[in-house]
N, C-alpha and C positions, 0 to 999 in steps of 0.2 A: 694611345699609340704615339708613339714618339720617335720621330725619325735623326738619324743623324744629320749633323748642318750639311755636310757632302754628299750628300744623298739628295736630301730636298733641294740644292742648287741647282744637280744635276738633272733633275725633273725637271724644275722650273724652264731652266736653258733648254734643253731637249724638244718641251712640250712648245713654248715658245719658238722655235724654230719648226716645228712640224708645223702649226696654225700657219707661219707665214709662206711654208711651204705649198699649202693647199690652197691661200691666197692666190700666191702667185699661180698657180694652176687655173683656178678661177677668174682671175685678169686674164689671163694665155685664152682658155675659148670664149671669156664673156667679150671678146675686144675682137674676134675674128681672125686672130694671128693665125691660126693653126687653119684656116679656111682661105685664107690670101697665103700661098708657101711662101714666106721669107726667113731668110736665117736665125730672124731674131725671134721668129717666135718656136723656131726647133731648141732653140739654143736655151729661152727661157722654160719650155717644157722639161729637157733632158734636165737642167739645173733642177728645177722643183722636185722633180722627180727622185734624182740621186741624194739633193739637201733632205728629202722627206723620205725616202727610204732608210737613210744612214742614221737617223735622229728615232727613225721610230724602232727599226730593231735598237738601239743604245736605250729607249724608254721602256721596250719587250725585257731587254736584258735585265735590266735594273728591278724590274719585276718579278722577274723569275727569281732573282739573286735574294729580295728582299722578302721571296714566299707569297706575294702576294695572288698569285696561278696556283697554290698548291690544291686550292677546292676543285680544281677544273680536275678533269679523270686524265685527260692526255698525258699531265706534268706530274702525275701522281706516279711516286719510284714503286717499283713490281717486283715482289720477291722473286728473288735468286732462285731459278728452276734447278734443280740437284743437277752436278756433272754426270755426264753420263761416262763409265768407265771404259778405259780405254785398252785395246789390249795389247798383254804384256810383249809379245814380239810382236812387231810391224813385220810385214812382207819383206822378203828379200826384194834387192831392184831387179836382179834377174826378170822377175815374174813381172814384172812391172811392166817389161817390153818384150814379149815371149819371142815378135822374128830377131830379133837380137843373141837372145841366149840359145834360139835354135842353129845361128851361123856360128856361133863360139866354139859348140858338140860337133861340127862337122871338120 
């Protein structure tokens, strides 16, 4: 299996920013920030948090793009259910709003 160079970069980069993502999360409650409230450990939460959400759908992406999820049943495409036919004249608007067409006739 052979990946393109731009592709295995993009992992690389990606996967390496998630890791130091969950780090930092790991420093945030192994160090009691988030039990003392100071700014700075909201501040390095939301970071970790936003850096390792944004990295890891772009590592989801890149796997779905690359096929790699196609075994899984969720990502597997589902044939097209037949249209169902529609019919040839739609309602008039009249009928649409019947006290409307009733004040028209008077």
């Amino acid at each position: 299996m052979s990946l393109p160079r731009g592709v295995l970069s993009l992992i690389v980069v990606c996967s390496i920013l998630v890791i130091l993502a969950v780090l930092g999360l790991f420093f945030d409650f192994s160090s009691l920030m988030e039990f003392h409230p100071n700014i700075d450990g909201l501040l390095l939460l939301a970071v970790c948090l936003m850096m390792g959400g944004i990295f890891a759908l772009m590592l989801f992406s890149l796997a779905k793009e690359e096929g790699w999820l196609a075994h899984l049943p969720v990502f597997r495409k589902k044939a097209a259910a037949p249209a169902q036919s529609q019919p040839a004249n739609p309602a008039p608007a009249a009928s649409a709003n019947p006290g409307r067409a009733a004040e028209k006739s008077k």
